[in-house]
C-alpha positions as CSV (number, residue, x, y, z in Angstrom):
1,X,2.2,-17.7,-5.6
2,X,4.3,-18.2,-2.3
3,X,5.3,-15.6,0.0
4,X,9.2,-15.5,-0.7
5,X,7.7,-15.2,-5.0
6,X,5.6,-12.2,-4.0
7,X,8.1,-10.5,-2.1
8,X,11.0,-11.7,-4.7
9,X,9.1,-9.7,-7.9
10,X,7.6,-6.9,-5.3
11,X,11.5,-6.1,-4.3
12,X,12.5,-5.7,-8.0
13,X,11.5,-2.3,-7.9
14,X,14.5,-0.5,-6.0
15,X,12.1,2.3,-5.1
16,X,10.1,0.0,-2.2
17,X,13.5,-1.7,-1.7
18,X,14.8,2.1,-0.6
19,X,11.3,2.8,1.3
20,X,11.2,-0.4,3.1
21,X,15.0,0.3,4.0
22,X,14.7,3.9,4.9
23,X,11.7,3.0,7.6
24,X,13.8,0.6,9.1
25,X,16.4,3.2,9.7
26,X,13.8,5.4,11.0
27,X,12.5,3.0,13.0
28,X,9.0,4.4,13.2
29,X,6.2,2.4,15.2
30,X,4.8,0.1,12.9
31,X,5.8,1.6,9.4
32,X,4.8,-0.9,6.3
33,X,5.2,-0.3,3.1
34,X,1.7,-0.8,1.6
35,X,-0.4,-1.9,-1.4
36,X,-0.2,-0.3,-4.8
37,X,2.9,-0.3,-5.2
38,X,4.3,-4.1,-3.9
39,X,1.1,-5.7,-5.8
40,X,2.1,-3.0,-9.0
41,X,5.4,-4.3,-9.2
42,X,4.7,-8.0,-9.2
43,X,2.5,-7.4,-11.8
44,X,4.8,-6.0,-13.9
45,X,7.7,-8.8,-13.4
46,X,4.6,-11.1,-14.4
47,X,3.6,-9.3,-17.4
48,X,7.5,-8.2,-18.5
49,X,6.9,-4.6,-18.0
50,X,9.5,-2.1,-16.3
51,X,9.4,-2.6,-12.9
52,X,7.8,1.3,-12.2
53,X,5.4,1.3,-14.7
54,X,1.9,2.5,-13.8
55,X,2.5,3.2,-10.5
56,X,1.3,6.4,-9.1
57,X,2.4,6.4,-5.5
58,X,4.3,4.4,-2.7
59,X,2.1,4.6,0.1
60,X,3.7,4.2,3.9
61,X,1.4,3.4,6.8
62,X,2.6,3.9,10.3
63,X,0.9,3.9,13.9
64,X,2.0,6.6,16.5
65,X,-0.4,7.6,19.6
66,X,0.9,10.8,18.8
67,X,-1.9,12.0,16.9
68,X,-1.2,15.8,16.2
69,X,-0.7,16.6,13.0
70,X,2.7,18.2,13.5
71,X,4.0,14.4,14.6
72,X,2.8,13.1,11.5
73,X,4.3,16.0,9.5
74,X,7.6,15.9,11.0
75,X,7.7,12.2,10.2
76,X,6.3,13.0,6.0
77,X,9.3,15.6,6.3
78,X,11.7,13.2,7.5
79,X,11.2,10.5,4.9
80,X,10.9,13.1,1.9
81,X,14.6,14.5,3.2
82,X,15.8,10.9,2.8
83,X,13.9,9.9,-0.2
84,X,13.1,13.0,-2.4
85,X,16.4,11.7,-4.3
86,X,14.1,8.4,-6.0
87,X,11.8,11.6,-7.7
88,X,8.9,9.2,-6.3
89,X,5.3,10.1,-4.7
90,X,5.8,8.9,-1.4
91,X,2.2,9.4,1.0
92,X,3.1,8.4,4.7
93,X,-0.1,8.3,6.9
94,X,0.2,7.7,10.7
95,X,-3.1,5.4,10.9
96,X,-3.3,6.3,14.4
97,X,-4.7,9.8,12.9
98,X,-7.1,8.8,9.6
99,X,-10.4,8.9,11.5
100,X,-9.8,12.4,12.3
101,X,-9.8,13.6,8.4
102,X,-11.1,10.7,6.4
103,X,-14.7,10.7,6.8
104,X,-14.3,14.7,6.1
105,X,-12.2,14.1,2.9
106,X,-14.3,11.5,1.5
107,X,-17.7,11.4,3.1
108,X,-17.4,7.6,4.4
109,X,-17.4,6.7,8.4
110,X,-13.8,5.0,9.6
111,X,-13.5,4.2,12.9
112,X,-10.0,4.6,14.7
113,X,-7.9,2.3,14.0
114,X,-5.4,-0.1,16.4
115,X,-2.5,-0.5,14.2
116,X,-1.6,-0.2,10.9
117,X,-2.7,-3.3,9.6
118,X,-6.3,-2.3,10.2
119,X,-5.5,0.6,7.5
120,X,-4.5,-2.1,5.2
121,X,-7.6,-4.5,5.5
122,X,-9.7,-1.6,5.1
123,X,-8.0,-1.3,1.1
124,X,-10.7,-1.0,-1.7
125,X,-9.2,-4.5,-3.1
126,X,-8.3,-7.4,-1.6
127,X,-5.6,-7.9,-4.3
128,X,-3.7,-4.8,-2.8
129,X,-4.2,-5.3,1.1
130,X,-0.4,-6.3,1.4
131,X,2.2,-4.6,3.2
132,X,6.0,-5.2,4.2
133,X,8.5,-4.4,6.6
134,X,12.0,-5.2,7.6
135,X,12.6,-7.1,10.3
136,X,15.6,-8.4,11.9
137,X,15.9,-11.7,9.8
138,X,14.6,-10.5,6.5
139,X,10.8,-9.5,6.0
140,X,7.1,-9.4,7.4
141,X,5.1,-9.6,5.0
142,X,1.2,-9.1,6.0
143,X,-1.2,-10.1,3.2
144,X,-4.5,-11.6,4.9
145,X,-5.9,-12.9,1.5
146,X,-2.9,-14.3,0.5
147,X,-1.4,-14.1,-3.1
148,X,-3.8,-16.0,-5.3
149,X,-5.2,-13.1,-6.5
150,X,-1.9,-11.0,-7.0
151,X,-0.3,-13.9,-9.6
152,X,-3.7,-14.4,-11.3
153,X,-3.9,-11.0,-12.2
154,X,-7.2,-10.5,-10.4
155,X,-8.8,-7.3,-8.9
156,X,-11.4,-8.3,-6.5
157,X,-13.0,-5.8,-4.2
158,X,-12.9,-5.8,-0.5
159,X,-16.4,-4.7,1.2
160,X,-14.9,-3.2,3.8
161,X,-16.3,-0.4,6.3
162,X,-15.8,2.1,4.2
163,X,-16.4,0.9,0.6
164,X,-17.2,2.6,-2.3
165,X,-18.5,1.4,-5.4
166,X,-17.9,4.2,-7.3
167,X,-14.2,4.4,-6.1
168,X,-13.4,0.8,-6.7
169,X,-14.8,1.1,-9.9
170,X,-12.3,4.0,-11.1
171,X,-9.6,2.5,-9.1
172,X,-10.6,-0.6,-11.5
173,X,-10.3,1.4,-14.6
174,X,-7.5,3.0,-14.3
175,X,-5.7,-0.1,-13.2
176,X,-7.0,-2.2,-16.6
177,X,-5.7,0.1,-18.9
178,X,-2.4,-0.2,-17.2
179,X,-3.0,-3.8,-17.6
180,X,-5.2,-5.4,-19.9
181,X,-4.2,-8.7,-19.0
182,X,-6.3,-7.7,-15.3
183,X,-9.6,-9.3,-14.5
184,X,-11.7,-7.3,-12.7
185,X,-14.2,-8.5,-10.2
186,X,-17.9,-6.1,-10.6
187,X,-18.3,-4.6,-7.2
188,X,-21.9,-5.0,-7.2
């Protein structure tokens, strides 16, 4: 699978065509839209489901020095005032700020980060580490495995930092009864 075939089947779904849209607008530092939901949404134009179907989320990654929590939630509050229309769950993270909760929330080191694509290579799968933005001649699309994986249906995981087997393994789960047609790659 090419680039401009990912991105074609990921922008079926009007939902990340709307995110993607809205944080150019915004113009926040940064701001991808990020796995789940691009790699969700090819999969379903592969497998001739509706283009929504089995995702949970549309996550938004952003990188702002600003590291107080009342930046970031001034910027959640901002997108959900232009998006709580699409009746989606939209999570927007400034990156800048996960080493301050994560390792708190779920028990796993994570150094700071430099920009948001470290947040994305950091993803449980390597299948999902994708993100996309706007920019002024169409889209950036970051996906440092490529899309091999993504059109064969395969969910491979990604021993990053902060991997965890148990997570990957549920992650994997939930995903295959979603679709059956998924291979899933053992963590161990």
């Amino acid at each position: 699978m090419t680039r401009d075939e990912f991105l074609a089947l990921a922008l079926q779904n009007p939902v990340n065509v709307a995110i993607i849209d809205e944080l150019d607008h915004l113009a926040l530092p940064d701001a991808w839209l990020v796995a789940g939901c691009l790699v969700q949404s090819v999969w379903n134009g592969l497998t001739g489901r509706p283009v929504d179907h089995g995702i949970a989320d549309y996550d938004v990654f952003y990188f702002d020095f600003d590291t107080s929590w009342e930046a970031e939630d001034t910027v959640i509050r901002k997108l959900q005032a232009q998006l709580g229309h699409l009746g989606d769950k939209i999570e927007i993270r400034n990156q800048a700020r996960v080493h301050l909760w994560y390792p708190d929330k779920h028990g796993l080191p994570y150094p700071p980060l430099t920009r948001s694509t470290d947040g994305i290579d950091r993803f449980l799968t390597q299948n999902t580490q994708v993100g996309v933005r706007r920019v002024e001649d169409g889209y950036e699309v970051y996906a440092p495995h490529g899309f091999d994986d993504v059109a064969r249906l395969i969910v491979r995981p990604n021993r990053a930092l902060n991997f965890s087997v148990a997570n990957y393994a549920a992650k994997a789960a939930r995903w295959k009864t979603l679709w059956p047609e998924l291979t899933v790659i053992a963590a161990e």
